[in-house]
C-alpha positions as CSV (number, residue, x, y, z in Angstrom):
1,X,-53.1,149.6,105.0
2,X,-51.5,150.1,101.7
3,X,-48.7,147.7,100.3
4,X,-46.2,148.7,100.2
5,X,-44.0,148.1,96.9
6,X,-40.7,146.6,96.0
7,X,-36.8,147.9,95.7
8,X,-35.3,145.9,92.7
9,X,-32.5,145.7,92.5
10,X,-31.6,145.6,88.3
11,X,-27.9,144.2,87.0
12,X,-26.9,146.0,84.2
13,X,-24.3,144.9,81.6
14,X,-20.6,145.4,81.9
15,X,-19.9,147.4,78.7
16,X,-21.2,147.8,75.2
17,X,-21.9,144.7,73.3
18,X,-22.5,142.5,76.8
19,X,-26.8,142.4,77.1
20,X,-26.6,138.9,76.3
21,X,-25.3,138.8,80.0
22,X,-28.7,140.0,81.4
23,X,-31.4,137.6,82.1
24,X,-34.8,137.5,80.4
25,X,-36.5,137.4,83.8
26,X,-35.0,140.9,84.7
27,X,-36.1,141.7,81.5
28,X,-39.7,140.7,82.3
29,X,-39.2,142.3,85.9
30,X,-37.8,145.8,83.9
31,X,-41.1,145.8,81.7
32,X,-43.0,146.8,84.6
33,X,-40.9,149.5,86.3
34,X,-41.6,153.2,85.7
35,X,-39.6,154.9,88.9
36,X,-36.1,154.1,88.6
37,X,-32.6,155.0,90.8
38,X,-29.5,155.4,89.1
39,X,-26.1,156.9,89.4
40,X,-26.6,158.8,85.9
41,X,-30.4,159.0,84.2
42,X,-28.7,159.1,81.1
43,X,-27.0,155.7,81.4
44,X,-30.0,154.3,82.8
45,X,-32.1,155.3,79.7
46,X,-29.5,154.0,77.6
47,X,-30.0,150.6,79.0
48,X,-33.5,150.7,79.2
49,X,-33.7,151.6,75.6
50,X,-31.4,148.8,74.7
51,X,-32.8,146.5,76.3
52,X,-37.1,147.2,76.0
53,X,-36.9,149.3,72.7
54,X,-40.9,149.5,73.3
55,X,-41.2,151.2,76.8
56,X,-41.9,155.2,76.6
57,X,-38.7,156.6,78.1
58,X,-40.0,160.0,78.6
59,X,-42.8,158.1,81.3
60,X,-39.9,157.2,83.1
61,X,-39.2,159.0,86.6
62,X,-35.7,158.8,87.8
63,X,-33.9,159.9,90.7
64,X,-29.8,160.2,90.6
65,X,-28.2,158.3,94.1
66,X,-24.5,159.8,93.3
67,X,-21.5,161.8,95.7
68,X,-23.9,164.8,95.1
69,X,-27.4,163.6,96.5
70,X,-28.1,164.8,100.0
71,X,-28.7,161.8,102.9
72,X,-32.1,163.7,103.2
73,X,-33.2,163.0,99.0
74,X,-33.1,159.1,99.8
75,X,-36.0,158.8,102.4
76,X,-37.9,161.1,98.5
77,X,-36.6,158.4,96.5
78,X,-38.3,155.8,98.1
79,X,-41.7,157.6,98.6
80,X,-43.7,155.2,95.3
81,X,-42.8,152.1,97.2
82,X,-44.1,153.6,100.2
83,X,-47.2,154.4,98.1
84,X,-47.4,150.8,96.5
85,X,-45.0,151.1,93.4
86,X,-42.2,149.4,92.5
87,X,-38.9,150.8,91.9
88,X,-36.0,149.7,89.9
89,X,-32.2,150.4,91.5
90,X,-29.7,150.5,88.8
91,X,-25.6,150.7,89.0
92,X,-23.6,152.5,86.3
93,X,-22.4,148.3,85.2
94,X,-23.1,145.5,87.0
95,X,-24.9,144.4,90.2
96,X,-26.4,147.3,92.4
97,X,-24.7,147.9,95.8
98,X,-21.8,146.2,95.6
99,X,-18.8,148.6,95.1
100,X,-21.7,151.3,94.0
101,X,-23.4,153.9,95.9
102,X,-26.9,152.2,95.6
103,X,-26.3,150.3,99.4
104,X,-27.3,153.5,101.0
105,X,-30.6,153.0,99.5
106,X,-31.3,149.4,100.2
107,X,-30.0,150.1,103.8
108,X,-33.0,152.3,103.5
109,X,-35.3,150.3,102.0
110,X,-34.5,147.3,105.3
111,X,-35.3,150.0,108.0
112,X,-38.8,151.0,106.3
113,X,-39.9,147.5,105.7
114,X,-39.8,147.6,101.8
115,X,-39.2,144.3,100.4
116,X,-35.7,144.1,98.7
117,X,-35.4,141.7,95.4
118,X,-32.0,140.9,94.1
119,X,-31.7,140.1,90.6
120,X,-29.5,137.7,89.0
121,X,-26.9,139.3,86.5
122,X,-23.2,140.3,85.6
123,X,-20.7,141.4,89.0
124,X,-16.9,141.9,87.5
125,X,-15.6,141.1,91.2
126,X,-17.3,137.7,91.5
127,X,-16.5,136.9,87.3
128,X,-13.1,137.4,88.2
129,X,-12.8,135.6,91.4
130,X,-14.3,132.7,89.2
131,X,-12.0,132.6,86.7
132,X,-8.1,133.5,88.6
133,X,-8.2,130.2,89.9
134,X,-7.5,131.6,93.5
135,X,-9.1,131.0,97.1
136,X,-13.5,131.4,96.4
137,X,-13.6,130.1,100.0
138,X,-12.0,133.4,101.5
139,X,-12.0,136.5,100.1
140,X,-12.0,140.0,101.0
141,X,-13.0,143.3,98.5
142,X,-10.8,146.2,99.1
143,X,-12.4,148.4,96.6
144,X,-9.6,151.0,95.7
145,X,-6.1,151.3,97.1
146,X,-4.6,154.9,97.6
147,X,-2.8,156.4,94.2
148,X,0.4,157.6,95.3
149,X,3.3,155.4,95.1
150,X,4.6,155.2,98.3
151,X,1.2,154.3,100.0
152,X,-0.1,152.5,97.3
153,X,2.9,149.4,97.9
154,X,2.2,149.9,101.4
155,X,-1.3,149.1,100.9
156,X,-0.4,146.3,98.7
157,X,1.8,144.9,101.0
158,X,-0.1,144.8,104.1
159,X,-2.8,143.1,101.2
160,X,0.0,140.6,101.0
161,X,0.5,139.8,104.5
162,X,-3.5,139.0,105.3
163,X,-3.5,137.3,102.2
164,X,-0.8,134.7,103.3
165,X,-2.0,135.0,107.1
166,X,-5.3,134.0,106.3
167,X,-4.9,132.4,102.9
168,X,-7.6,135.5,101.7
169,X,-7.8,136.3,97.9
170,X,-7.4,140.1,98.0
171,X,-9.6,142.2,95.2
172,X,-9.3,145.4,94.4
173,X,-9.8,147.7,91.5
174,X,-8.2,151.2,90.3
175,X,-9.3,154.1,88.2
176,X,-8.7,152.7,84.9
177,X,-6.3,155.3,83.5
178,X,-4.0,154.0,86.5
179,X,-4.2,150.8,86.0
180,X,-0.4,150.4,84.6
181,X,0.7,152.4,87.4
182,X,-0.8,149.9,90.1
183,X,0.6,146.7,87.9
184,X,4.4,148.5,88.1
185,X,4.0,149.4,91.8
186,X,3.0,146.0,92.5
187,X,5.5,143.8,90.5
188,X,8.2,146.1,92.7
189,X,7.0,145.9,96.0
190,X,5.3,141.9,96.3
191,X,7.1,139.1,96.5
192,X,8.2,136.9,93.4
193,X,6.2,133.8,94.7
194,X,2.6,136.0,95.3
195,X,-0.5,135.5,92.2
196,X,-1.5,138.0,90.5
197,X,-4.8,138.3,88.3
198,X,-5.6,140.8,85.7
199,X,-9.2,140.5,84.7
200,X,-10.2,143.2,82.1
201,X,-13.1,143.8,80.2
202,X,-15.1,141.4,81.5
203,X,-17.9,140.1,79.5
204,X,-16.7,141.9,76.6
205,X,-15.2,140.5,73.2
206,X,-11.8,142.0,73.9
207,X,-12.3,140.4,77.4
208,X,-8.7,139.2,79.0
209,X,-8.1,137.1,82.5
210,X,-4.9,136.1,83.2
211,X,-2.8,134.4,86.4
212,X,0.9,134.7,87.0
213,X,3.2,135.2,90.1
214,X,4.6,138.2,90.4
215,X,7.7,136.8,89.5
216,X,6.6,135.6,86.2
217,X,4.6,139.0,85.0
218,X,7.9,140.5,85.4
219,X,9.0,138.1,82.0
220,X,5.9,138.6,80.4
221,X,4.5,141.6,78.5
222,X,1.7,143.6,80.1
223,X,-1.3,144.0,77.9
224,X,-2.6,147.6,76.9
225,X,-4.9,148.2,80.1
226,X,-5.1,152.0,79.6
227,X,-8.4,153.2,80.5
228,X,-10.2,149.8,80.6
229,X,-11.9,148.9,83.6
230,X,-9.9,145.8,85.4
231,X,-10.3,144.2,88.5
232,X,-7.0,142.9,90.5
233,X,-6.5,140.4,92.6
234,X,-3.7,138.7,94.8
235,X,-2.7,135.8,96.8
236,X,-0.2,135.1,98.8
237,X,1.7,131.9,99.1
């Protein structure tokens, strides 16, 4: 019986100017790798060019796992491991299938016995955590919260009550040209005494983390978050 091969699963860096974040071992571990899965091909070459200038790009075989692929293209996508080759999963930034479409395919992977191997690299949600100074012991991703007003404080109150009940960090993100919107809605519907975290650009030179309560953001001056990718988290007290 033929081995079968592996399902990588390859970090990628959190913005331009952030490969020092990446690991020479999934460097070494990229070398090898000629079938790839990826949100976008095009951002996936980019990063494989960046980061092994050598390797022929045009060799590569890549299959897109986005909102468009059909459940029946992921059983195809795994068909070189099947064979005995390995394959690389790739996020659009950070760690593959968490917050990112790429879980399908590991889920995948599990039920026809190909060997999954996670690779150590950048995840916004767990930098953040690390550095808000709030619960690490319990902690709950929300992923996004709805967008209009109304629901959106409902959300982020009901965020605040399981925070307090079970003394849970809450973390959640928003499309980044919404992000000021979220920060306004919160500071008017959560209580004075809750934390708030802003963690932006993580990794990056213009990188900014910073915990206040609610109360206190309401003195201070919000920095320009407009279109920059930010992930927000809260606890209550």
């Amino acid at each position: 019986m033929e081995k079968k091969g592996r399902l990588l699963l390859i970090p990628t860096p959190l913005g331009q100017g952030s490969m020092h974040t990446i690991p020479p071992y999934v460097l070494e571990q990229l070398s090898g790798i000629q079938v790839f899965i990826a949100e976008r091909a095009k951002t996936a070459r980019h990063f494989i060019k960046a980061a092994l200038p050598e390797k022929d790009l045009p060799s590569l075989e890549i299959f897109e796992l986005n909102k468009r692929t059909l459940p029946e293209e992921l059983t195809e996508f795994l068909l070189p491991a099947e064979k005995g080759e390995d394959i690389g999963l790739m996020s659009e930034a950070g760690c593959p299938g968490v917050a990112d479409p790429g879980a399908e395919i590991v889920r995948l992977a599990h039920q026809k016995g190909i060997q999954v191997v996670p690779l150590v690299g950048p995840s916004s949600i767990l930098l953040a955590l690390m550095a808000s100074g709030m619960n690490g012991q319990g902690f709950a991703f929300q992923g996004y919260l709805p967008a209009k007003k109304l629901e959106l404080a409902k959300a982020l109150k009901k965020l605040e009550q399981v925070s307090g009940k079970l003394k849970q960090t809450q973390i959640f993100i928003e499309t980044p040209y919404r992000n000021h919107g979220l920060i306004e809605v919160a500071l008017a519907s959560l209580k004075s005494s809750t934390r708030l975290c802003i963690a932006a650009e993580l990794t990056l030179s213009t990188e900014f983390i910073l915990t206040k309560t609610i109360g206190q953001w309401k003195k201070a001056t919000i920095p320009d978050l407009h279109k920059k990718p930010v992930i927000f988290l809260l606890q209550a007290l």
